[in-house]
C-alpha positions in Angstrom: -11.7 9.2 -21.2 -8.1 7.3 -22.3 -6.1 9.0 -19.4 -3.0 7.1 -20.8 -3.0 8.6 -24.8 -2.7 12.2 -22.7 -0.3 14.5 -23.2 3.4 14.6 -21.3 2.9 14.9 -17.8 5.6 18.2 -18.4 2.3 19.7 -19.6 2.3 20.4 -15.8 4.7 22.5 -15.4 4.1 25.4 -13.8 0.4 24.0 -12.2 -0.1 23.3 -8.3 -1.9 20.0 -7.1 -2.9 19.6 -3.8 -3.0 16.3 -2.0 -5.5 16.0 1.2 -4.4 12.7 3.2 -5.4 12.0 6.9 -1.6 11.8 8.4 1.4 11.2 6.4 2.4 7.9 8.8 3.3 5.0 7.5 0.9 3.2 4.7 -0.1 2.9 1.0 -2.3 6.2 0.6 0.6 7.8 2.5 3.7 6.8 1.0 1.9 7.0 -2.5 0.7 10.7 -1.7 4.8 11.6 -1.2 5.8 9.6 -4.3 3.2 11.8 -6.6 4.3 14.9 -4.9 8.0 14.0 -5.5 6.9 13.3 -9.4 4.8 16.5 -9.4 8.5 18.3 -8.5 10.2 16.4 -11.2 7.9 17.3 -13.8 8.2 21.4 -12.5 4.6 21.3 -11.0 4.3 22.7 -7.2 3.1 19.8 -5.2 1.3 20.6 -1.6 0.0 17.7 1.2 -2.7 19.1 3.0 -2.5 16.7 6.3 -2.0 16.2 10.0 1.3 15.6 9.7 3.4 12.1 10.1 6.9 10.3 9.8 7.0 11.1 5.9 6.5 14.8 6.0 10.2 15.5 6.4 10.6 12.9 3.4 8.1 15.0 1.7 9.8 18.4 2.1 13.3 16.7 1.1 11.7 15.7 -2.0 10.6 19.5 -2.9 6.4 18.9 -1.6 5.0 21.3 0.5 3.1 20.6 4.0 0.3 22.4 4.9 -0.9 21.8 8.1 -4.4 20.7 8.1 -7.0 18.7 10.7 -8.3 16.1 7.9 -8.4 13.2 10.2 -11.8 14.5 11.7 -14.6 12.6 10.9 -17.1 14.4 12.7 -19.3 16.0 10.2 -19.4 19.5 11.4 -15.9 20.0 11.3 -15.7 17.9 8.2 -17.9 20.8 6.8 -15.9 23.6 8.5 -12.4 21.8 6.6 -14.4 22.1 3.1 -14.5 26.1 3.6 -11.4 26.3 4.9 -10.0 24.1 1.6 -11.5 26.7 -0.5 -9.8 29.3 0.8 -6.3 27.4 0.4 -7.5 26.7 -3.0 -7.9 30.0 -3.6 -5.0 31.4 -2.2 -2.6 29.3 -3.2 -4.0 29.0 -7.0 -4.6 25.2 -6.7 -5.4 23.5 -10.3 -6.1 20.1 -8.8 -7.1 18.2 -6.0 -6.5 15.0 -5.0 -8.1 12.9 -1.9 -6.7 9.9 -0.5 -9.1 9.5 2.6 -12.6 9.3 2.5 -13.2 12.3 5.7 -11.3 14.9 3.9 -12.8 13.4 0.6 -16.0 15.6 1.8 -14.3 18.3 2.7 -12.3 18.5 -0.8 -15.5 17.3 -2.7 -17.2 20.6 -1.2 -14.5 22.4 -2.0 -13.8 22.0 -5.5 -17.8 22.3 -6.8 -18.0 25.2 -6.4 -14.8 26.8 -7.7 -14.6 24.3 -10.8 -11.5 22.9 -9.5 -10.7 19.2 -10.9 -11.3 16.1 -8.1 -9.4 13.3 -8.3 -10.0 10.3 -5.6 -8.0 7.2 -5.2 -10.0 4.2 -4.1 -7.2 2.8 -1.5 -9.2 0.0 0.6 -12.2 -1.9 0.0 -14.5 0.8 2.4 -17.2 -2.0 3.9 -20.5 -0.5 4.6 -23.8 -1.5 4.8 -25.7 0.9 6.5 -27.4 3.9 4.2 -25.5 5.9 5.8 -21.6 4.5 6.4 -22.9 3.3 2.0 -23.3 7.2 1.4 -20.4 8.4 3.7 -18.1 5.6 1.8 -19.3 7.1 -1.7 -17.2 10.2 -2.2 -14.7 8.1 -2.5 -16.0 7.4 -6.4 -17.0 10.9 -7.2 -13.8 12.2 -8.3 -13.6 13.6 -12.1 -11.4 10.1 -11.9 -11.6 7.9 -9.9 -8.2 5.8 -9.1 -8.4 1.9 -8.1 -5.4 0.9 -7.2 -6.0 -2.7 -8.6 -8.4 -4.4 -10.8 -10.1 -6.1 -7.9 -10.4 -2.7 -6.3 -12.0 -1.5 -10.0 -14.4 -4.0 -9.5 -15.9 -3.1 -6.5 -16.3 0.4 -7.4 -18.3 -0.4 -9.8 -20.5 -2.7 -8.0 -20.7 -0.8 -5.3 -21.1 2.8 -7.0 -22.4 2.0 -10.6 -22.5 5.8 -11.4 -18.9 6.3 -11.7 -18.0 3.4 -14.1 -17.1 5.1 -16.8 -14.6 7.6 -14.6 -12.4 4.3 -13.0 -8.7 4.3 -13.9 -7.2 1.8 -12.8 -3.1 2.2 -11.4 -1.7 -0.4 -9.6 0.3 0.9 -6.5 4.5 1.3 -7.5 7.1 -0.1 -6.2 10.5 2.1 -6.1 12.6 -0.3 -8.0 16.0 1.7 -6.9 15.1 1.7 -3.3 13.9 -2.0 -2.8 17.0 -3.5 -4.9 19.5 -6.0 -3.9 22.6 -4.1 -5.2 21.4 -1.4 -3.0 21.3 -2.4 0.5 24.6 -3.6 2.0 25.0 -6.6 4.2 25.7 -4.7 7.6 22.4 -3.1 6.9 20.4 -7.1 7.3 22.5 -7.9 10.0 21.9 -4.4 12.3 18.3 -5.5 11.4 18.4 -9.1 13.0 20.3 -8.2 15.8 17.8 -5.1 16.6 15.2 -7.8 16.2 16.7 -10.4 18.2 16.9 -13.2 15.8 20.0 -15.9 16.3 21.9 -16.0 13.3 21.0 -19.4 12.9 17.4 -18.8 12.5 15.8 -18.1 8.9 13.1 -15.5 9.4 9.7 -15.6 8.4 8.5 -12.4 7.9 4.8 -10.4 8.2 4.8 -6.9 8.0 1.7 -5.4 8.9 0.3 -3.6 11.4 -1.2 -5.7 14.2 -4.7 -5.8 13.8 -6.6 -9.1 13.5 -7.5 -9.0 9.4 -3.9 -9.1 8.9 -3.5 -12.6 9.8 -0.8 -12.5 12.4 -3.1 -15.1 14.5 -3.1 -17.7 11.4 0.6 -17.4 11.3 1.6 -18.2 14.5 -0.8 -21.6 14.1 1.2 -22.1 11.4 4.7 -21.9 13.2 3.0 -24.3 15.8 2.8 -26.9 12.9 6.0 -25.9 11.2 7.8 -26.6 14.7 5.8 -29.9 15.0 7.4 -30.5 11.9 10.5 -30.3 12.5 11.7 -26.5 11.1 13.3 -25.5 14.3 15.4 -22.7 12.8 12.7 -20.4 12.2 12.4 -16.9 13.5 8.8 -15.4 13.1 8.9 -11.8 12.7 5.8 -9.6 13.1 6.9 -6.1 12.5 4.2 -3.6 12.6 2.5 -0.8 14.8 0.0 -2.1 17.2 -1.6 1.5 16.5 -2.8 1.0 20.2 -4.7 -2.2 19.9 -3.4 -3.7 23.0 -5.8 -6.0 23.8 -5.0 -7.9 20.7 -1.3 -7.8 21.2 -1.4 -9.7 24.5 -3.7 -12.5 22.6 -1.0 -12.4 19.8 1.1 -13.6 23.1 -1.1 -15.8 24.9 -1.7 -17.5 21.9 1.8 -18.0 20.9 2.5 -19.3 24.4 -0.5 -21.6 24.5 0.5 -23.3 21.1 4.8 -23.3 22.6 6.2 -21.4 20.7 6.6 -17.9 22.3 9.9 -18.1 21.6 10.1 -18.5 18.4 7.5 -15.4 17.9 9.1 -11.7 17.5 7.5 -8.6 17.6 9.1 -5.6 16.5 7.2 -2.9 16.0 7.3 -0.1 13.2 10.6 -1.1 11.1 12.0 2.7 9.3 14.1 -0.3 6.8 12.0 -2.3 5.0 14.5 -3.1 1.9 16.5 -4.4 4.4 14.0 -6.7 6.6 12.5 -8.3 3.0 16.4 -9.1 2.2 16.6 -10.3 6.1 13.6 -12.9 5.7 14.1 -16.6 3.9 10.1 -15.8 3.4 7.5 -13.2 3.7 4.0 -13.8 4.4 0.9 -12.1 3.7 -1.9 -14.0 5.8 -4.6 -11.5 5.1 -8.2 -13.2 6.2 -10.0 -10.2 4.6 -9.4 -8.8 1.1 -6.6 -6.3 0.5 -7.1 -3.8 -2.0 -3.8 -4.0 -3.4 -1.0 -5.5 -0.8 2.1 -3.3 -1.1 4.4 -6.0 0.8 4.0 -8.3 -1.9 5.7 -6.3 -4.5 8.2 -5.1 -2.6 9.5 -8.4 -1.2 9.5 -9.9 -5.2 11.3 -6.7 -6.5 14.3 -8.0 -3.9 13.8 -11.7 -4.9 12.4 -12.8 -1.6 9.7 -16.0 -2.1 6.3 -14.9 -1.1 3.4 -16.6 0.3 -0.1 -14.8 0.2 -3.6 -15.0 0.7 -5.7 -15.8 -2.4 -8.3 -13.0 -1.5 -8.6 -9.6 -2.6 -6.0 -7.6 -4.7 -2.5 -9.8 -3.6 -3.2 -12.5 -6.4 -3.0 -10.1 -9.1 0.8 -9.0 -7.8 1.9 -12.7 -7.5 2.4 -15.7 -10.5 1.1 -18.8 -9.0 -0.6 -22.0 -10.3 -3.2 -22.2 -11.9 -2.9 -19.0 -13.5 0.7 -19.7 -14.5 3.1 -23.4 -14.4 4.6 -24.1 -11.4 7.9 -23.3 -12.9 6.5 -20.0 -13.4 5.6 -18.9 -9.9 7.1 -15.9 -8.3 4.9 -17.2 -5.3 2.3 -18.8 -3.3 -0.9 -18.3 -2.9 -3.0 -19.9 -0.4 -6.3 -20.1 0.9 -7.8 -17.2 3.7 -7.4 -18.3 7.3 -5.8 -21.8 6.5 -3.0 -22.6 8.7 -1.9 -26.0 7.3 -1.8 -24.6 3.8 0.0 -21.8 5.0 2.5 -24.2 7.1 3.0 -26.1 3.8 3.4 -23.1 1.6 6.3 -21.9 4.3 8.2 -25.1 4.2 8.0 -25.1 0.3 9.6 -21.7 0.3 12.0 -22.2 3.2 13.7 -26.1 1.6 14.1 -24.5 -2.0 17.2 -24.9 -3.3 19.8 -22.4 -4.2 19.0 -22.7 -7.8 15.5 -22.5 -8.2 15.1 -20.1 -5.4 17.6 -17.3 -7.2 15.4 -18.3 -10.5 12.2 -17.8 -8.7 13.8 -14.2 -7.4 14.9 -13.5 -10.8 11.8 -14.1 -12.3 9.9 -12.3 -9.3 12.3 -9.4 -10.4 11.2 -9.0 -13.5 7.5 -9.4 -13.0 7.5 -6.3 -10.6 9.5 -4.1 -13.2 6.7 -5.2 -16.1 3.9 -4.6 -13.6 4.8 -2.8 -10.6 6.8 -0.1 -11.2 7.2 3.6 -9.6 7.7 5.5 -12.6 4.3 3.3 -14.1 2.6 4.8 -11.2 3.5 7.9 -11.1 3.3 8.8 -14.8 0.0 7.2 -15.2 -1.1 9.5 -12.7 0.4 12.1 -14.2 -1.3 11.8 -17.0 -4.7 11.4 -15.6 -4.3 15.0 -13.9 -2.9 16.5 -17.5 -6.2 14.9 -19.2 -8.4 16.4 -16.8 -6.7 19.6 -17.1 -7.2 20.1 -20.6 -10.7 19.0 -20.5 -11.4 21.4 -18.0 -9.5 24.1 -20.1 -11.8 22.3 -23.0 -14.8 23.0 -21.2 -14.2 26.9 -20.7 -13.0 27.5 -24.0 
């Protein structure tokens, strides 16, 4: 099916989709589950979030969605099957048309759901899912047994399909959007950056290198912090790096994030800063962001965001991220919006930094401009959300196809 030649997503007016996602906390499937339900209330649909609850479900209720309490965190199977009768009944009761799942636990529960009541199931593919056990290989599958199934890049699109040949023919793929009125220059005033570095800690002198992610070992945070050790031996002693992300209670590897950082000297030019509720503001804080993934990223949210405000980027070559940044070969150097560097390489990633942090005025505002524009052709909000609009419109009518 062409989901994009559907029909206006205002053909939804009127209908109710429900959204099942673990928590509504900070992260892709999360922030993308309140951006759909804020489209849904544009386009006159009722738009409900079936989840544990979170930092965005106030943002969610401002934007017109509706919360409904629900335990779909659980992965333990028995409760996993008690959540799919309890779905139905919510489906039921509250006339759902749709479902979407986000999350692979309440994925079951939704898929159990909806198969019985003829209820269309949408899933989004939001990480790569590793697996390769029978079992964790069938658990992972209900992730491509939607009606649709969403990747949220092509590199995503690709694994579904090797991994799940059977629903090949149901993969649409929508890149993750980036709200192009939110993360805008013109939008976020100075005193915004400097409340930022002064919460962080930074001198004003130092230029801040930047990796927001959450603190877990995949991201990289251990390859950057090898690569300050060189950019110091080098000579950039102005730099600030910034590591601002939940540590989501992995404690153990904050304090070797610290050992490490004193071992190689320079703990003090290391910062980290938690959970930051401003993110416009800390990509427009940092002379450089860095995405140091050493495992694939199925799309890499970060990277958009910090080209739609014109800050330089330097990413992993490795999963989704290369298809959100322009960088040689694929493009002339004159062309880049980025770097892209090889997975846990410190030296290219020290040399990548120093590029970014000695451009000069004019070719870093033309690299911003040009970053600019690539995330409004590519990367967009209102891309997103319509596309998915659309998909849920042309399952609709082939579902009112069917029973007519």
């Amino acid at each position: 099916m062409h989901y994009a030649d559907a029909r206006s997503p205002a053909e939804l007016r009127g209908r109710t989709i429900l959204q099942i996602v673990p928590e509504l906390d900070a992260g892709g499937a999360e922030r993308t589950a309140v951006d759909i339900a804020a489209g849904l209330v544009q386009a006159g649909a009722r738009a409900l979030v079936a989840t544990e609850g979170g930092r965005l479900v106030a943002e969610l209720q401002a934007k017109g969605g509706s919360w409904i309490p629900f335990p779909a965190k659980t992965k333990n199977p028995l409760a996993i099957l008690f959540n799919a009768r309890k779905l139905k009944r919510i489906i039921r009761e509250e006339e759902v048309d749709l479902v979407h799942a986000r999350s692979r636990a309440p994925a079951w529960s939704a898929y159990l759901a909806t198969g019985g009541l003829g209820v269309p199931f949408v899933t989004t593919y939001h990480g790569s899912y590793q697996g390769r056990s029978s079992v964790k290989i069938l658990y992972n599958s209900v992730m491509a047994r939607g009606d649709a199934v969403i990747a949220n890049s092509h590199y995503t699109a690709r694994l579904i399909a090797e991994k799940h040949p059977f629903a090949r023919d149901r993969i649409a793929v929508i890149h993750r959007g980036t709200d192009l009125k939110l993360y805008s220059t013109a939008q976020v005033e100075h005193g915004r950056i400097e409340r930022l570095r002064a919460a962080w800690g930074v001198a004003p002198h130092q230029r801040v290198i930047l990796c927001a992610a959450r603190l877990t070992p995949w991201k990289g945070q251990k390859v950057l912090i090898e690569a300050a050790r060189l950019l110091h031996e080098a000579g950039e002693n102005d730099i600030a790096i910034v590591l601002a992300g939940d540590d989501q209670g992995r404690s153990g590897y904050v304090r070797e994030l610290d050992a490490m950082a004193e071992k190689l000297g320079v703990k003090d030019l290391v910062y980290r800063v938690g959970h930051c509720t401003d993110m416009p503001a800390a990509f427009m804080a940092a002379a450089v962001v860095a995405v140091p993934s050493t495992e694939p990223e199925a799309f890499g949210r970060t990277a958009t965001e910090a080209q739609a405000l014109g800050t330089p980027v330097v990413v992993t070559d490795l999963g989704a991220v290369p298809e959100t940044v322009l960088a040689p070969p694929d493009v002339a150097a004159a062309a880049r919006t980025g770097w892209r560097i090889p997975p846990n390489d410190p030296e290219a990633l020290a040399e990548a930094l120093s590029a970014a942090l000695n451009l000069g005025a004019t070719a870093r505002d033309a690299m911003g401009l040009r970053a600019r524009q690539h995330v409004e052709r590519h990367f967009s909000l209102e891309s997103m959300v319509g596309a998915t609009l659309r998909l849920y419109v042309a399952l609709l009518e082939r579902q009112r196809a069917n029973r007519a």
